[in-house]
N, C-alpha and C positions, 0 to 999 in steps of 0.2 A: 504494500500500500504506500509505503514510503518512496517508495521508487517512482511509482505512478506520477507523486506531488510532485517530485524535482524535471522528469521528463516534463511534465504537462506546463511547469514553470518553466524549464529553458524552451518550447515550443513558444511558448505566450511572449518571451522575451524576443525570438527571433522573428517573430510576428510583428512588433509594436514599430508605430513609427520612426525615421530616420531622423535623429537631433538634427538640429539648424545647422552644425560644421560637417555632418556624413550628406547633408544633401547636394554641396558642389562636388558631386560624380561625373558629370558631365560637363564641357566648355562650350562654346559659338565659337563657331567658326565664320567669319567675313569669304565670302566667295565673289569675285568677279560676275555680272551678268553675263552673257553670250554677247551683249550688245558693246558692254564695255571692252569686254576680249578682243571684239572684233574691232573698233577702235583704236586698241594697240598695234593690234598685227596692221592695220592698213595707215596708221603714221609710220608705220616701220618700214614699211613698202612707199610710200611718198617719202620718205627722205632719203631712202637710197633712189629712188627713179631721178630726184632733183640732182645726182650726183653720177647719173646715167649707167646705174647699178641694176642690175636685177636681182634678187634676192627669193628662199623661204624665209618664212618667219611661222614661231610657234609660239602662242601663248598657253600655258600650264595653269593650271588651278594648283591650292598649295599641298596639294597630295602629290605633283606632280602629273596629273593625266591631262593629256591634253585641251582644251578648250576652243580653239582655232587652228588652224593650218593654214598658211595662204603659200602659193607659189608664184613668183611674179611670171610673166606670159613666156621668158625663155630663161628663164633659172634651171639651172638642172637639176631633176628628178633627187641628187645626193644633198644636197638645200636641206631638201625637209628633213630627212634625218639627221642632219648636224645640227640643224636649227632647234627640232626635237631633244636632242641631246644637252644641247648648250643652255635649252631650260630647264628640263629638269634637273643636272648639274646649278645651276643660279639657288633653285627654290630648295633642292637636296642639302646644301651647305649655307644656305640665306644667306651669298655673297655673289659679286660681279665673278664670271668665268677669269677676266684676267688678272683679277687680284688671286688668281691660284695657277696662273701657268708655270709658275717655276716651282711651288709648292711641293706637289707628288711627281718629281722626277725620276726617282728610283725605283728600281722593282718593286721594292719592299714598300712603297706609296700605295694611299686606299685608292688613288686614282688609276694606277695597274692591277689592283683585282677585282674592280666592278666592274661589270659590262653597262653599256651606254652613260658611261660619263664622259664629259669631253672639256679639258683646262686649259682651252685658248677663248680670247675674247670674243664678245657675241652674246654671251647671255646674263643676264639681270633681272635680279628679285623687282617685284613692282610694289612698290611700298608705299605709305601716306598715311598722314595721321598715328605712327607709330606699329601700322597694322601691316601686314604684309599678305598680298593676295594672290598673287602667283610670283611668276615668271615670265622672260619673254626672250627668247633665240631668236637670233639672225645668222643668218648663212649664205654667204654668193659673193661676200665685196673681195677685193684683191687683198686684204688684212682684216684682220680681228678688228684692229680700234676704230674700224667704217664700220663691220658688223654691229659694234657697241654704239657705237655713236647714231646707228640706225633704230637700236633697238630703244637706248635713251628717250629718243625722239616719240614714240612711238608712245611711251609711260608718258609721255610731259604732255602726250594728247591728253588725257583723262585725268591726270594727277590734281590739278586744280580741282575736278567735280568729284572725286575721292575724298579728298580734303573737306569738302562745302557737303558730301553727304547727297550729292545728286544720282549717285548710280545704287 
C-alpha cells in the first residue's frame, strides 16, 4: 500500500505543470520571407551585371537550406553550387567566407573534413538588428572580393527594412 502512495505521488509530480524557468524549452527563430530572399539574390545579381558579371547567387535560411537560387542568363551551371556552398559555409560558422580563407588550410582543418564547405570569399551571414537570418553566396566574378562585394550589395537591398521590421 505504501508503495502504491509514492508511485501515485511521483506520477502526480510528473504530471503537474512546468514552473515559469522549465517553460523557455523552446526559442523563435527570425526566418527570411521568400520575398525578402529573393531581394537579396536579385541585388546580388544587379550589382555584378552593373560590373558586366554574370553570377549564381544562393540565399540560405539559418539552418542552412536553401531559400532562392538564381543563375544569371550565362553563368555557368558550377555558380550554383559554389554559390550554395559559400552560404551555407557564411550561416554554418556566422562569419564572411573570406575572413576564413587562410583559416582551415591544413588537412587536419574542419574545412578538409566537411563536405560542401567552401573558404574563399562570396559568402555572408545577413544580419540586422543583432539577429541573423541566413546567408547569401555568390559565384561567377573573376575573385572572391567581387563575389562578396556582390553579395554585400544584395543584404544592403533589404537591410534597412530588417532593421525598420518591414519584412
Amino acid at each position: 500500500m505504501y508503495r502504491m502512495f509514492i508511485m501515485a505521488g511521483i506520477a502526480l509530480s510528473m504530471a503537474s505543470p512546468l514552473s515559469a524557468e522549465d517553460q523557455a524549452l523552446s526559442i523563435s527563430v527570425q526566418r527570411l520571407t521568400m520575398e525578402a530572399a529573393l531581394k537579396v539574390a536579385q541585388g546580388a545579381v544587379a550589382a555584378c551585371r552593373e560590373k558586366g558579371i554574370q553570377i549564381g547567387v544562393t540565399v540560405v535560411d539559418r539552418s542552412g537550406h536553401p531559400q532562392v537560387t538564381l543563375r544569371d542568363t550565362i553563368a555557368p551551371d558550377l555558380t550554383l553550387t559554389i554559390s550554395r556552398q559559400k552560404a551555407y559555409t557564411a550561416i554554418s560558422f556566422s562569419a564572411t567566407t573570406s575572413s576564413m580563407e587562410k583559416r582551415f588550410t591544413t588537412p587536419a582543418g574542419v574545412g578538409a573534413k566537411v563536405d560542401n564547405l567552401v573558404m574563399s570569399a562570396g559568402g555572408i551571414p545577413i544580419e540586422a538588428g543583432g539577429v541573423t537570418y541566413g546567408a547569401v553566396g555568390v559565384s561567377g566574378a573573376p575573385g572572391g572580393e567581387i563575389d562578396e562585394e556582390c553579395a554585400q550589395a544584395g543584404v544592403d537591398a533589404i537591410k534597412m527594412d530588417l532593421e525598420m521590421g518591414d519584412f
